[in-house]
DRENDO-1510 file (C-alpha; in Angstrom, 1 decimal, always signed):
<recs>
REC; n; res; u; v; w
REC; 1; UNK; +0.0; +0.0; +0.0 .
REC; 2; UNK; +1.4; +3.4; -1.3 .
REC; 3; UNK; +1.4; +6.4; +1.0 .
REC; 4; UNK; -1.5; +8.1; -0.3 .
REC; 5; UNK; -3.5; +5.0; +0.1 .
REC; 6; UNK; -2.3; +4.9; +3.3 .
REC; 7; UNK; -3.1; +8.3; +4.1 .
REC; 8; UNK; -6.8; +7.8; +2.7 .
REC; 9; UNK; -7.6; +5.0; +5.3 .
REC; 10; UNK; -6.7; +6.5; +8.2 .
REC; 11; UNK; -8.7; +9.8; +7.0 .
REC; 12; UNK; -11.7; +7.6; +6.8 .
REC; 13; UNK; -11.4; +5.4; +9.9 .
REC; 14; UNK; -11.4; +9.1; +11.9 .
REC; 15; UNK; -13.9; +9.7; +10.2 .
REC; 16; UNK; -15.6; +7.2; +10.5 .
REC; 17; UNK; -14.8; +6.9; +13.9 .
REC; 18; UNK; -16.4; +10.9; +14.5 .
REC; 19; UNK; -19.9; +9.4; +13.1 .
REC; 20; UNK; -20.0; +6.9; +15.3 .
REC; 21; UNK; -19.2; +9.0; +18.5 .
REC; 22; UNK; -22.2; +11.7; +16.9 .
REC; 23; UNK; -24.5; +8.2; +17.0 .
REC; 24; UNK; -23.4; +7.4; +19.8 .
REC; 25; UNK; -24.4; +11.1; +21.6 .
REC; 26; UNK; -27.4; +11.5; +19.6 .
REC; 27; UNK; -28.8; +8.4; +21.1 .
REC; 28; UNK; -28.1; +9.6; +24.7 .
REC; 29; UNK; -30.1; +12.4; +23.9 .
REC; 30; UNK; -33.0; +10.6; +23.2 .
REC; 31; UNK; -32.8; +8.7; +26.0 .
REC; 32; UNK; -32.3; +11.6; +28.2 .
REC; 33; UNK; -35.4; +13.4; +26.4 .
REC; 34; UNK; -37.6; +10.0; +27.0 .
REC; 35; UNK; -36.5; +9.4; +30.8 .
REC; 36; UNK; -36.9; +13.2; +31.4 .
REC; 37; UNK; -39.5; +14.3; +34.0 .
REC; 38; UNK; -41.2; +17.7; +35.0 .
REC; 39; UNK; -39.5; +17.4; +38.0 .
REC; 40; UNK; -35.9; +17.0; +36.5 .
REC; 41; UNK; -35.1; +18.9; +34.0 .
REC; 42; UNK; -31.2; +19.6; +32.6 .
REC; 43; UNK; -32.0; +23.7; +34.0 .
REC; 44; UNK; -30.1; +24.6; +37.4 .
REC; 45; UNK; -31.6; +23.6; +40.7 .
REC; 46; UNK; -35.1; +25.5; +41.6 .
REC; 47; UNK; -34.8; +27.0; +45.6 .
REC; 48; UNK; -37.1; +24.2; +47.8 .
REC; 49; UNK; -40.7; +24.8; +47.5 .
REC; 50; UNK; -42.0; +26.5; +50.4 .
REC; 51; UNK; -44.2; +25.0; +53.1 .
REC; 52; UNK; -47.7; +25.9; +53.3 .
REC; 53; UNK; -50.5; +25.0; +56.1 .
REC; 54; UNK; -53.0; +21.9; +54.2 .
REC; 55; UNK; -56.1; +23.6; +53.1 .
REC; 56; UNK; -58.4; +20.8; +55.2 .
REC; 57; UNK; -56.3; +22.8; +58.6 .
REC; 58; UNK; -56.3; +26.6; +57.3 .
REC; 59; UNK; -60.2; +27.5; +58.0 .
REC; 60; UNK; -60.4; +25.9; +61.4 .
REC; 61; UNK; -56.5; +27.7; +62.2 .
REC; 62; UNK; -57.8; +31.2; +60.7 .
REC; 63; UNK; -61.1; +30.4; +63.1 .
REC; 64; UNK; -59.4; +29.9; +66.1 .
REC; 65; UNK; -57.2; +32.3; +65.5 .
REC; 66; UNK; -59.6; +35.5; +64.8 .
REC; 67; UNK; -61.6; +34.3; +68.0 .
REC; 68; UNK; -58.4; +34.8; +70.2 .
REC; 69; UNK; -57.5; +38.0; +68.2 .
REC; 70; UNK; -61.2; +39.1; +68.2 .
REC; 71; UNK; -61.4; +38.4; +71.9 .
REC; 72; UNK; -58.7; +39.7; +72.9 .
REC; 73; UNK; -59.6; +43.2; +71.5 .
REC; 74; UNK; -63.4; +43.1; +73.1 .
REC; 75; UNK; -61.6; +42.2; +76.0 .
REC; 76; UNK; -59.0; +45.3; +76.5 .
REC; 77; UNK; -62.4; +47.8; +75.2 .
REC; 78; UNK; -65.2; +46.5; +76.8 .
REC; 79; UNK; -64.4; +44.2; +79.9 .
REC; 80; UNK; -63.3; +46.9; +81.8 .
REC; 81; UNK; -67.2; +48.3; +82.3 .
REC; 82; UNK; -68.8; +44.4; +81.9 .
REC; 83; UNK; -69.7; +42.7; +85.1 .
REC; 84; UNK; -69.4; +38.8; +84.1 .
REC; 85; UNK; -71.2; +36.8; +86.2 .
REC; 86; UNK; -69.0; +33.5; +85.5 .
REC; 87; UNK; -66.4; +35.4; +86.3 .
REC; 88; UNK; -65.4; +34.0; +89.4 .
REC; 89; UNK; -66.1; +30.6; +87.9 .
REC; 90; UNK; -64.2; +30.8; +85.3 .
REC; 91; UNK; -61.1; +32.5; +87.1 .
REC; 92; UNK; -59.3; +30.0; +88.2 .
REC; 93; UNK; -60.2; +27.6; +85.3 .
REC; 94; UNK; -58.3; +30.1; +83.0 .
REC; 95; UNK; -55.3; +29.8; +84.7 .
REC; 96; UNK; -55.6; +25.8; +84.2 .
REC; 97; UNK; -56.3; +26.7; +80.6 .
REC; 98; UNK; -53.0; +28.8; +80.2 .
REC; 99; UNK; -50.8; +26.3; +81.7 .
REC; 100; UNK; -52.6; +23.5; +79.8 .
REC; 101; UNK; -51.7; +25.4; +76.8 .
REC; 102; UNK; -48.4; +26.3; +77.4 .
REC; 103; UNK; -46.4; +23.2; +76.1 .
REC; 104; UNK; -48.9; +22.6; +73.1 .
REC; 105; UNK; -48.4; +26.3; +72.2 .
REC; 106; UNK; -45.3; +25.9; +72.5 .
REC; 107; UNK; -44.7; +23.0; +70.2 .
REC; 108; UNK; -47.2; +24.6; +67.5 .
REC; 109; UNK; -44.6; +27.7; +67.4 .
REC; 110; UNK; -41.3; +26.0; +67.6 .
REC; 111; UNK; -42.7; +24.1; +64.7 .
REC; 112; UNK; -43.4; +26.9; +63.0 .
REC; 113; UNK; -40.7; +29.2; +63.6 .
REC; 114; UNK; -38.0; +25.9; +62.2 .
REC; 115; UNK; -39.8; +26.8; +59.0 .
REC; 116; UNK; -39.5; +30.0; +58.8 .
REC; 117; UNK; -36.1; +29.9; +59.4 .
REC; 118; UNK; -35.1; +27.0; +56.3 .
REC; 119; UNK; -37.1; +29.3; +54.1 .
REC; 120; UNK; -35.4; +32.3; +55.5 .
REC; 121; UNK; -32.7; +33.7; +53.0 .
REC; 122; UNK; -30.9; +35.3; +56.2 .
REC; 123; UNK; -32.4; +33.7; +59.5 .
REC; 124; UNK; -32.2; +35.7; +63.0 .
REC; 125; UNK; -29.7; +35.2; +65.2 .
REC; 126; UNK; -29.8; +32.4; +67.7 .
REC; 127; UNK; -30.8; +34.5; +70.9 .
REC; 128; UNK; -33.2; +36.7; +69.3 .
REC; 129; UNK; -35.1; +34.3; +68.0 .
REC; 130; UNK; -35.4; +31.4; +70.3 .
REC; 131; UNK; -34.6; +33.1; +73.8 .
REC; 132; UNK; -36.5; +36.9; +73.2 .
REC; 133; UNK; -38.8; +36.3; +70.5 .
REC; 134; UNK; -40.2; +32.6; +70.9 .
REC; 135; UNK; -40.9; +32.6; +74.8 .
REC; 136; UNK; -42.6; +36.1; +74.0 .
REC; 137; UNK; -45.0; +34.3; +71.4 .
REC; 138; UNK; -45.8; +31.5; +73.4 .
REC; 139; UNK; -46.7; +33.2; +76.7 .
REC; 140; UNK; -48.7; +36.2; +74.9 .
REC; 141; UNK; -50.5; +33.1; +72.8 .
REC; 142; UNK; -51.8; +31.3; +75.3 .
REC; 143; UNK; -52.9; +34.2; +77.2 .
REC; 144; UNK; -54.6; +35.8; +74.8 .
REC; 145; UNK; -56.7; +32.2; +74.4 .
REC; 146; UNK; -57.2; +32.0; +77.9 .
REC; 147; UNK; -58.3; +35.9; +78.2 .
REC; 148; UNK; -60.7; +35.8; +75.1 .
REC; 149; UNK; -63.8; +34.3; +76.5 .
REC; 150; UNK; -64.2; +37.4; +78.9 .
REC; 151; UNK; -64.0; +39.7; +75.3 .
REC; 152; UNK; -66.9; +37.4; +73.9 .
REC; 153; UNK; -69.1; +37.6; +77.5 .
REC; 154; UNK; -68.6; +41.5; +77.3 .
REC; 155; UNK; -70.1; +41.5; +73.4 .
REC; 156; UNK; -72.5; +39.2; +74.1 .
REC; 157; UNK; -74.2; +41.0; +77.1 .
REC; 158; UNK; -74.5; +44.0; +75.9 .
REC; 159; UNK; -75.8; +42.5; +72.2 .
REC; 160; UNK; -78.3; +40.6; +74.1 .
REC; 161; UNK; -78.9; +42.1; +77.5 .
REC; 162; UNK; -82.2; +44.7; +78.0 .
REC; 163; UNK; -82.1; +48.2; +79.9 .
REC; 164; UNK; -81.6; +47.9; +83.6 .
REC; 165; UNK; -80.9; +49.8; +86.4 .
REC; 166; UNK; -79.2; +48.1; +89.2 .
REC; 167; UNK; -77.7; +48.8; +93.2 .
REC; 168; UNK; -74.2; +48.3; +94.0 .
REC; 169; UNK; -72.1; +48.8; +96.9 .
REC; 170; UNK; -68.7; +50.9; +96.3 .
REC; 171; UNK; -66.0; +49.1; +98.6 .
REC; 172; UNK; -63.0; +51.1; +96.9 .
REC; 173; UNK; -62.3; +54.5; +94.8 .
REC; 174; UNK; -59.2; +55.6; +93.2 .
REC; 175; UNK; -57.8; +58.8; +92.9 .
REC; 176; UNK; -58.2; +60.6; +89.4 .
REC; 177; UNK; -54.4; +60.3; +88.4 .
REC; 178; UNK; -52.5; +61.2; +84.8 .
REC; 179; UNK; -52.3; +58.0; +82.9 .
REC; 180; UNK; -52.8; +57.2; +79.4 .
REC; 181; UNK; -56.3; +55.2; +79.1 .
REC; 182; UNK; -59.1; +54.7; +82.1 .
REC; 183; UNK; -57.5; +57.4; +84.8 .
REC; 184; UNK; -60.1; +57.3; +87.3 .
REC; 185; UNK; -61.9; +54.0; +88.6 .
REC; 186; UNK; -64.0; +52.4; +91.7 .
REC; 187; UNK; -64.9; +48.9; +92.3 .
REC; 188; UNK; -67.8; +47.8; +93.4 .
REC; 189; UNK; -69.8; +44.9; +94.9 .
REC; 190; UNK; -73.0; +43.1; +93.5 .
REC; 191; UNK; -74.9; +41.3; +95.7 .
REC; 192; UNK; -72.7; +40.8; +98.7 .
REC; 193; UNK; -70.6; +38.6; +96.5 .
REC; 194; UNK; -69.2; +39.5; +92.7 .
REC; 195; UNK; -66.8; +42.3; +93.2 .
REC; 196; UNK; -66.0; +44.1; +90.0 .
REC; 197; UNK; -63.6; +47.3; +89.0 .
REC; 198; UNK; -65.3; +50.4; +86.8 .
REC; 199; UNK; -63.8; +52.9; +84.4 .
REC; 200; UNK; -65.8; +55.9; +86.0 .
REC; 201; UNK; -64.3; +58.4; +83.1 .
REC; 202; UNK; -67.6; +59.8; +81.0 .
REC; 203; UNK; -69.9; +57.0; +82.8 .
REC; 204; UNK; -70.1; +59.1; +86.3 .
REC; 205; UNK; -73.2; +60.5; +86.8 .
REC; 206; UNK; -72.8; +63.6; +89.9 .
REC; 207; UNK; -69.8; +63.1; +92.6 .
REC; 208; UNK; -68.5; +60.1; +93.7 .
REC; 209; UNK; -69.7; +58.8; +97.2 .
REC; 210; UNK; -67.2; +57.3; +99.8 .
REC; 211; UNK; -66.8; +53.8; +100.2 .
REC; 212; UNK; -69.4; +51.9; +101.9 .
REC; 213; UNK; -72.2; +53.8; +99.9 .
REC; 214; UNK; -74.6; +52.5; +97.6 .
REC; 215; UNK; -74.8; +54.2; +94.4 .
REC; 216; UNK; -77.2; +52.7; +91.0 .
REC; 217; UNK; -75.7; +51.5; +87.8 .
REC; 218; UNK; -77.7; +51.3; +84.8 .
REC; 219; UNK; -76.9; +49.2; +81.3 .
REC; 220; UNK; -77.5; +46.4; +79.5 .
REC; 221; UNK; -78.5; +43.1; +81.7 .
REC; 222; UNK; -78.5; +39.6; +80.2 .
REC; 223; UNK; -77.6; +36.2; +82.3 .
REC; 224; UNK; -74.2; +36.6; +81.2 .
REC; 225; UNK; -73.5; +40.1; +83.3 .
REC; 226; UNK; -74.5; +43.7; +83.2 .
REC; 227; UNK; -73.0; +45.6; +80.7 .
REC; 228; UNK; -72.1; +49.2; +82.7 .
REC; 229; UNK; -73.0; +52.6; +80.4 .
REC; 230; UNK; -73.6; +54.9; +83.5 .
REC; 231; UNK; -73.1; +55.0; +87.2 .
REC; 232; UNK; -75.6; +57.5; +89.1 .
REC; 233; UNK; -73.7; +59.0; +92.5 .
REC; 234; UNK; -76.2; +59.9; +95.0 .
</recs>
């Protein structure tokens, strides 16, 4: 065999050769394409997808939740002039309720603030979140479940209670002093037995008797309590 002939063959051997390795890649591309799923695709990695609550759990979460919240609020602007007769029944049962729902509380938010933090592109420190921040949550949570019912009794008497006018017995008054909110109270006894505090600002009718007088309150009465608009000094 001659040079040139030579040459010719090993020409078309890498050739040849260069067809075969374009087979040989073009069939691996079809195989990729075939095995390829939505989920995998040859594009760079997606960030995690990020947790949301089931949508069986979110209406009865968003339910309980705006009762606490709801509560809550009716309890700082209303309880302070509703007399709740279950009150004193219902005292020491909250206290039970807000250690009862301490550690499940608790669980719910540690829970909850692990997921924040993986989907958090820069997380909190360590201190702020889980020795300032997550104690915080948990007490103010499960007080504000264990306060709410006496938010609801407030609305509730004084949606469904009728006109009344009703005698008390004043066993303490405090001095008018400068404070942001209610700056001038008195409590009061019902009946020999529920003892109650008043926000006397805009419900005093004349001056305020010493304690040990008897003095008329007048509002809306239900079974739940006596919702006070007015007190009437004699």
């Amino acid at each position: 065999m001659n040079p040139d002939e030579q040459e010719t063959a090993r020409i078309e051997a890498r050739l040849l050769a260069i067809g075969e390795a374009q087979v040989r890649d073009m069939k691996a591309r079809e195989a990729a394409q075939k095995n390829r799923t939505p989920w995998n695709f040859d594009a760079p990695a997606k960030e995690p997808r990020r947790w949301t609550l089931p949508r069986k759990y979110r209406v009865p979460v968003l339910l309980v939740v705006a009762y606490t919240v709801i509560g809550t609020v009716l309890g700082l602007s209303l309880a302070h002039q509703f007399i709740w007769f279950g009150e004193v029944a219902y005292g020491p049962l909250a206290w039970l309720l807000f250690l009862g729902l301490l550690p499940v509380i608790a669980a719910i938010w540690f829970i909850a603030a692990r997921i924040a933090q993986a989907q958090e592109s820069r997380a909190r420190s360590w201190a702020g979140r889980w020795l300032v921040a997550y104690p915080a949550w948990v007490v103010l949570s499960a007080c504000m479940v264990a306060t709410a019912p006496w938010g609801w009794a407030a609305l509730l008497g004084w949606a469904f209670g009728s006109p009344a006018r009703v005698e008390v017995q004043v066993t303490s008054v405090e001095q008018r002093h400068a404070r942001r909110g209610c700056n001038h109270t008195a409590t009061f006894e019902l009946q020999g037995a529920t003892s109650f505090r008043i926000c006397l600002h805009r419900r005093l009718e004349g001056a305020m008797p010493p304690a040990g007088s008897t003095v008329e309150v007048s509002g809306m009465l239900s079974w739940l309590g006596l919702y006070v608009e007015q007190v009437h000094a004699r």
